[in-house]
C-alpha positions, 0 to 999 in steps of 0.5 A: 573662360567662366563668367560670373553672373555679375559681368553677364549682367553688366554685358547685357545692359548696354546691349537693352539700352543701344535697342532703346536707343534704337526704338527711341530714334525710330520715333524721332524719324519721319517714318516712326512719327507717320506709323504713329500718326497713321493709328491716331488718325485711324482712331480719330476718323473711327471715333468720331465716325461712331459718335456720329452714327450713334448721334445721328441713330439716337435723332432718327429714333427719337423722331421716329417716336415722336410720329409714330408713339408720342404723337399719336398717343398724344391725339388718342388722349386729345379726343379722349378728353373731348370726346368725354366733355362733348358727352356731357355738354350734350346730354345736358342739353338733351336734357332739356328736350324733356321726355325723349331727347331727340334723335340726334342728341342720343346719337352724338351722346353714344357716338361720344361714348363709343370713342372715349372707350375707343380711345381709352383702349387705344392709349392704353395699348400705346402707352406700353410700359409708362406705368403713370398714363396707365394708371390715369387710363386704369382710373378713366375707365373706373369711372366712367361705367358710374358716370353713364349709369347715373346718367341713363339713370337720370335719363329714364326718370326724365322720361317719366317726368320725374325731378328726381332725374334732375339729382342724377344728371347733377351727380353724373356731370359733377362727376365728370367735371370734377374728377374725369375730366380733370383726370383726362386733362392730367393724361393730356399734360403729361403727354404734352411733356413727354413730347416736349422732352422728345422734341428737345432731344431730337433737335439738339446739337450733336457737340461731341459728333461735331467736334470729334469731326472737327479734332479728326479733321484737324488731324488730317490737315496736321498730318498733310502739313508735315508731309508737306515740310518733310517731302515737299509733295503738296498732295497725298491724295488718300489724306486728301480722300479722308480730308474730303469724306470728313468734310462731307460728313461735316456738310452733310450733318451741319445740312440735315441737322439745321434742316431737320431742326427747323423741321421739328421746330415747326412740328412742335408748333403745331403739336402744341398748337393742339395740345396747350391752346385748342384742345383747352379750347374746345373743353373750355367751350364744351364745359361752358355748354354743359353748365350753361344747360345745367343752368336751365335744368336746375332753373336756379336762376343762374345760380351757375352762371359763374362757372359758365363765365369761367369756362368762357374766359378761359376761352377767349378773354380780352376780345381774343387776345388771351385765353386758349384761343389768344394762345392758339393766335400766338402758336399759328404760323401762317395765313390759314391757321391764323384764319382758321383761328379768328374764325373761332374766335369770332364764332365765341363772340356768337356764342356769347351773344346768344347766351346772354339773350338766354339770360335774360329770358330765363332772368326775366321769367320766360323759362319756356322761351330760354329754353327754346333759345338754348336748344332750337335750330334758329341761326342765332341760338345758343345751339346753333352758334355753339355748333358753329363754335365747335366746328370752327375749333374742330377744323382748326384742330385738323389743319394743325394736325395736317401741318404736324405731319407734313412737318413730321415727314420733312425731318424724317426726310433729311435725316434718311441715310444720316446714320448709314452714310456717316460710318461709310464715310467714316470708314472711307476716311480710315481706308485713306489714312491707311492708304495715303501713310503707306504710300509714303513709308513705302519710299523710306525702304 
């Protein structure tokens, strides 16, 4: 008997519906819906335990960069600028001495110098491919040969007593005021923002890892649920094994992350301890010294004292409760840095004292007298009070330092492993997803 195409066709259509029919009634099962949930739940747990992983590595780096590049790089401009303002306050002052600056000025001076140019080769070598801090370096570096050529020149002709000298250390120290040092302090704030940046990023919280884990973990209980209603079985332990490697992954991250956090929390505090409030201070403090020594150099009858008295509110203003040292107070945590910080400000009070008893010696015509209350070793002098301020700031600026590293080192801490143990528990979960369905579509065969 012959077929026409037409009637072959029209046997074979009911035969591809009956096997859609087939396919179709095989999802309406128990197993069909358990095989589909099997590759949901799979995907979810993997999912999710990516997003982790790569969450939790993006935190672990952005912490590591934070110790061992931003920081780091951040204290290198840090001792930069105030290795650059100390050169100057204290040639100023050496100044002063007349003829021969004595030997401990030259030294601290060449000490000053030696790690600025220290400094400047380090940040650059730190600051890798970030092409703007390379160009404040690049312009540092310019400078600086023309800043201690004018003043060995002045030095020179200071040493032969001529006033000649007097013009070069003005141009050398207006040199350096108004053009290094606002170059360094420009370096300084872009650090400060790139570590602020860093540590917004390193204590976020990871949204999308959380709530895939919560999508995942919704699925499993979903999943246990129905098994439930269809076998009337209260346990399925490689569902249960998943539900558990979720939930520890889940305590695990909710753990370290308000942990480390916290951590970062205090690290940032103390780093801008540093950045927005003592290391202003401590320019503020050298730049007052240098222009209060101009003032004498120039004898122009405190024609400066304006500037000097900038610097000094910029320091501390309203009896320490503003400026730097105002700010420092606000930024301590604890006893010791707020102590340590009181210290200085009851040091600038010192300061102040003495310098106003220079005034008025200088004011009243006793040039040779003020002079000596500005360089001589007597306890109330204006170099022995502006040392005890400069070693007050200084040991202020060290235990923030130490502060910053333990607190550093504490969120390192807890996110160790974090990467690693969030795909392990990723994958056990997946293993019992895979495990736990085929336990039960083993008993439909």
């Amino acid at each position: 008997m012959q077929l026409s195409l037409q009637t072959i066709g029209t046997r074979r259509a009911p035969s591809g519906q009956a096997v859609w029919r087939v396919r179709r009634y095989d999802w309406d099962t128990t197993p069909g819906i358990l095989r589909v949930a099997r590759i949901v739940l799979v995907l979810g747990v993997l999912l999710a335990g990516g997003v982790g992983v790569y969450a939790a590595l993006a935190r672990v780096n952005t912490t590591r960069d934070i110790a061992e590049h931003l920081e780091p790089l951040s204290t290198t401009v840090t001792t930069l600028y105030r290795s650059l303002a100390d050169a100057d306050a204290t040639v100023a002052a050496g100044y002063l001495s007349g003829g021969v600056e004595p030997t401990e000025i030259q030294t601290r001076y060449e000490r000053d110098l030696a790690a600025a140019t220290a400094s400047l080769a380090q940040a650059g070598t730190q600051a890798g491919g970030e092409q703007l801090t390379a160009k404040r370096i690049a312009d540092i570096t310019t400078q600086l040969p023309t800043y201690t050529g004018l003043v060995e020149r002045a030095r020179a002709n200071n040493r032969q007593g001529f006033v000649v000298g007097v013009s070069y250390l003005r141009r050398a120290s207006k040199l350096m005021q108004d053009s290094i040092l606002p170059e360094a302090a420009e370096l300084q704030q872009r650090q400060a923002a790139r570590l602020d940046d860093a540590y917004r990023r390193a204590g976020s919280v990871p949204v999308v890892a959380l709530a895939a884990c919560g999508v995942s973990l919704a699925g499993l209980v979903w999943a246990q649920v129905f098994l439930l209603q269809r076998t009337h079985r209260v346990f399925n332990v490689g569902l249960v094994l998943a539900s558990v490697a979720v939930i520890a992954g889940l305590v695990w991250w909710t753990v370290a992350g308000v942990a480390s956090a916290g951590s970062l929390v205090g690290a940032l505090g103390h780093s801008r301890s540093v950045s927005d409030a003592l290391a202003p201070a401590q320019i503020a403090a050298l730049q007052a010294r240098a222009f209060e020594s101009l003032e004498l150099v120039d004898r122009n009858g405190g024609a400066i004292e304006p500037d000097f008295e900038a610097r000094m509110q910029r320091l501390a203003r309203n009896n320490g409760t503003g400026g730097a040292l105002g700010a420092a107070q606000h930024f301590a945590t604890d006893r010791q840095g707020k102590a340590l910080v009181q210290a200085a400000i009851d040091a600038t009070r010192g300061y102040a004292a003495a310098h106003r008893v220079l005034r008025r010696l200088d004011d009243a015509g006793e040039y040779p007298q003020a002079v000596d209350a500005a360089v001589n070793s007597h306890p109330a002098s204006a170099a022995t009070t502006f040392d005890r301020l400069d070693a007050a700031l200084k040991s202020a600026v060290e235990y923030e330092h130490g502060a910053f590293e333990k607190d550093i080192e504490h969120a390192r801490g807890w996110l160790t492993g974090l990467p690693a143990g969030t795909g392990m528990l990723a994958l056990v979960a997946a293993v019992g997803v895979v495990l736990g369905v085929r336990q039960r579509l083993e008993e439909y065969r």
